[in-house]
LUMKEFI-546986 format. One line per 8 residues: their letters; for each residue x, y, z of N, C-alpha, C, O. Coordinates in pm, whole numbers. Layout:
<sites>
A) X:Y:Z:X:Y:Z:X:Y:Z:X:Y:Z  ...
</sites>
This chain:
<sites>
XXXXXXXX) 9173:9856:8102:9278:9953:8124:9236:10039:8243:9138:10113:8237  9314:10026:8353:9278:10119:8460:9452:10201:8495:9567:10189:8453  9395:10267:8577:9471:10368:8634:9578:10339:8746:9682:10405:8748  9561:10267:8814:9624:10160:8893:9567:10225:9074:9635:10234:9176  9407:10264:9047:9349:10307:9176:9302:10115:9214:9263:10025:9140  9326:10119:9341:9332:9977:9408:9154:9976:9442:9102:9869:9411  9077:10059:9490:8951:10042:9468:8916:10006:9346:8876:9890:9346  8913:10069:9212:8881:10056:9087:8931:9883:9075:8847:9793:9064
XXXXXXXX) 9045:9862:9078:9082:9716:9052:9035:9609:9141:9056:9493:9107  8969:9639:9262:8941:9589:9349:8727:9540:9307:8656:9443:9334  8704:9671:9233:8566:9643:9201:8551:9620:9054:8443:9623:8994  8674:9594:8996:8673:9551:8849:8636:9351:8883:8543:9279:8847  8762:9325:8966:8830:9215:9008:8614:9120:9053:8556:9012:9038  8595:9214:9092:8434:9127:9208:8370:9149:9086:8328:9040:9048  8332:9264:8981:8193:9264:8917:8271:9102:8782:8190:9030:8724  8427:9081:8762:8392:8997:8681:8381:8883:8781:8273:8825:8782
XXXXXXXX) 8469:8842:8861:8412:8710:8974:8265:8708:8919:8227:8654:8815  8198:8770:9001:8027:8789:8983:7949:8699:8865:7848:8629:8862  8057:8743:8762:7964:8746:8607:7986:8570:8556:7909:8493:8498  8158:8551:8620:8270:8454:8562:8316:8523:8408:8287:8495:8292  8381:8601:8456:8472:8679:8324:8554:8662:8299:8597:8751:8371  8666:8612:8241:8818:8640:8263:8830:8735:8258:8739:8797:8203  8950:8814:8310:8989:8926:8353:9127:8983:8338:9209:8955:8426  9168:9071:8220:9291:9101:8236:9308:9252:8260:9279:9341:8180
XXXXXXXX) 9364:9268:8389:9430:9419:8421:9541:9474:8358:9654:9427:8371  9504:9603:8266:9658:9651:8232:9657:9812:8312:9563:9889:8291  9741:9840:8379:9743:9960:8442:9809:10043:8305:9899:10001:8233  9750:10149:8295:9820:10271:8243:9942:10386:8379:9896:10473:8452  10041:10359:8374:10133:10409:8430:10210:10544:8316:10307:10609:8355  10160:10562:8207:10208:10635:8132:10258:10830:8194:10355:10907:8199  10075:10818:8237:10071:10928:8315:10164:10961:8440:10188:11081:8453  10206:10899:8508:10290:10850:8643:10430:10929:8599:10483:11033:8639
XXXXXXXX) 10475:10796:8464:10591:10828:8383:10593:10996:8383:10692:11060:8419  10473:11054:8338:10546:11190:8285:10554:11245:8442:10658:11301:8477  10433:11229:8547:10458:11336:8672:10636:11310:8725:10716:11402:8744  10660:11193:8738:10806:11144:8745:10925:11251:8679:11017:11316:8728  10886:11238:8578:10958:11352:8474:10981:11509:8528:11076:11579:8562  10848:11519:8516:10879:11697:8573:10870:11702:8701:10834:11810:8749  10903:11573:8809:10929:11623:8973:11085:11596:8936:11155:11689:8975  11138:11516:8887:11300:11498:8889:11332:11639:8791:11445:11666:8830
XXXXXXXX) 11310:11704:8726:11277:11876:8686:11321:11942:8791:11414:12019:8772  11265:11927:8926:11247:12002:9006:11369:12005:9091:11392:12102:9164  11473:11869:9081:11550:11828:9175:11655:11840:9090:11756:11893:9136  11656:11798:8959:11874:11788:8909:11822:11909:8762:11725:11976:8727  11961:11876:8716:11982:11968:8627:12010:11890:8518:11948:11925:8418  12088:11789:8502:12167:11678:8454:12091:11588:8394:12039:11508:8471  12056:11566:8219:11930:11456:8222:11973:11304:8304:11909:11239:8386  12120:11278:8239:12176:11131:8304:12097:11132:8461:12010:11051:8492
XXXXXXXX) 12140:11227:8539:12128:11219:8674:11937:11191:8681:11892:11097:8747  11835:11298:8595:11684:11265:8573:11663:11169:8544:11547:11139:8576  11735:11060:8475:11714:10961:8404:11664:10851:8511:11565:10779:8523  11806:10880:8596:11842:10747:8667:11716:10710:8735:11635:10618:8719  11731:10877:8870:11608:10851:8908:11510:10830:8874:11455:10744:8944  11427:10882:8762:11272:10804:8666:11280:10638:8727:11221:10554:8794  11413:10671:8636:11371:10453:8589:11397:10390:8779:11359:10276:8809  11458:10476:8877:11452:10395:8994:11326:10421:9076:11278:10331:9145
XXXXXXXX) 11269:10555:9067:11133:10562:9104:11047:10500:9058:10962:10461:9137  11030:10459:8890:10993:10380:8818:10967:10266:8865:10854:10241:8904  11064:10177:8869:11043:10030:8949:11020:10028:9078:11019:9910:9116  10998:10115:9179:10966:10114:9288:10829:10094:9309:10778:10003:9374  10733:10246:9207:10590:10213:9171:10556:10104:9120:10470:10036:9176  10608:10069:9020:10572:9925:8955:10606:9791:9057:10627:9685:8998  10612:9790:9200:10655:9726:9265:10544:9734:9404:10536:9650:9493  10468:9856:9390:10390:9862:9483:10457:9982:9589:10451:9976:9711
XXXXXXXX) 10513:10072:9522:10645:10116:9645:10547:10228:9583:10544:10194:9464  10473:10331:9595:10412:10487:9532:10439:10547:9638:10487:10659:9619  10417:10493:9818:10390:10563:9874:10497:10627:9920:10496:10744:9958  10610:10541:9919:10726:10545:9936:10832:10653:9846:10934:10706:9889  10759:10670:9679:10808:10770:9628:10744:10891:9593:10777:10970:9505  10657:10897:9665:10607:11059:9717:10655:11066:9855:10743:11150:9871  10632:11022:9923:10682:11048:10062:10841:11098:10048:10904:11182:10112  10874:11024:9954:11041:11071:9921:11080:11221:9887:11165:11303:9922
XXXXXXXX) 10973:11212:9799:10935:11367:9703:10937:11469:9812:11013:11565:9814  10862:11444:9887:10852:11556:9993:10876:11595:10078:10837:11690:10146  11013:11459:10092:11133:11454:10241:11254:11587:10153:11305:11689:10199  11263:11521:10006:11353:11549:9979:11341:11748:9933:11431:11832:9933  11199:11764:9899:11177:11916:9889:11175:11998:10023:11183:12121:10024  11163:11924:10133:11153:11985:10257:11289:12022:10312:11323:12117:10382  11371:11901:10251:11578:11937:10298:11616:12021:10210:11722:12083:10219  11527:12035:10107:11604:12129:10009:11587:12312:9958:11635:12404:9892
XXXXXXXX) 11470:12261:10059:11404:12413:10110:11335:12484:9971:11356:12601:9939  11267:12411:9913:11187:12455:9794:11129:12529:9823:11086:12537:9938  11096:12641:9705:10995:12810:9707:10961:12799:9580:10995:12728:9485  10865:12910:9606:10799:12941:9440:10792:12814:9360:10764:12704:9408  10826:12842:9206:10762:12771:9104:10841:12613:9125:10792:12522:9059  10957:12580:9213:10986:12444:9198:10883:12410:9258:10799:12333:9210  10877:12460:9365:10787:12350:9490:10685:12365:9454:10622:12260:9462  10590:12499:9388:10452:12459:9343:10460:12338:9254:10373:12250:9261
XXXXXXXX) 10588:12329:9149:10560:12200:9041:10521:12073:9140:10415:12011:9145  10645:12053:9219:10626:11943:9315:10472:11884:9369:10433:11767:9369  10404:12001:9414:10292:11997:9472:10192:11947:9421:10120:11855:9460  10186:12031:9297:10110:11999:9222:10109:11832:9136:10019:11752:9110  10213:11833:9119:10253:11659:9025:10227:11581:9133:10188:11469:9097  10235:11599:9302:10236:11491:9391:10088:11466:9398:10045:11351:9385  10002:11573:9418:9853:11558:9427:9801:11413:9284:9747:11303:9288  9852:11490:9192:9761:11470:9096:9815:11272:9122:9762:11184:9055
</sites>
């Protein structure tokens, strides 16, 4: 169970090569799921409308697309002229 850091899977992937391990990767994305949650918080009001986006940011990460939905995150707080406690949430959920 990893985190879905591409080093970590990258030196999981060589120490079993190394050994001859089989090897099964399961990423925990759980965590992801919730930062997802409270940045679409930050943007609608509407759960339908939170929803959508989750599950489309959702498959984007699960697709290899992350960079693409932070970069989004922070196109879209910059047009929207975030202050105080939204944009700290933002900030903070994008780091982590």
């Amino acid at each position: 169970l990893v985190d879905g850091d591409k080093k970590q899977i990258k030196y999981l992937e060589k120490y079993a090569k190394k050994r001859r391990l089989k090897l099964t990767i399961v990423c925990d994305f759980i965590h992801v799921l919730e930062y997802l949650w409270k940045i679409s918080h930050v943007f609608f009001d509407e759960f339908n409308t939170k929803q959508s986006w989750v599950k489309e940011r959702l498959k984007w990460i699960l697709n290899g697309k992350s960079s693409l939905v932070a970069a989004g995150a922070r196109r879209s707080a910059t047009r929207k002229k975030l202050t105080g406690k939204k944009k700290e949430t933002l900030e903070k959920k994008r780091r982590n």
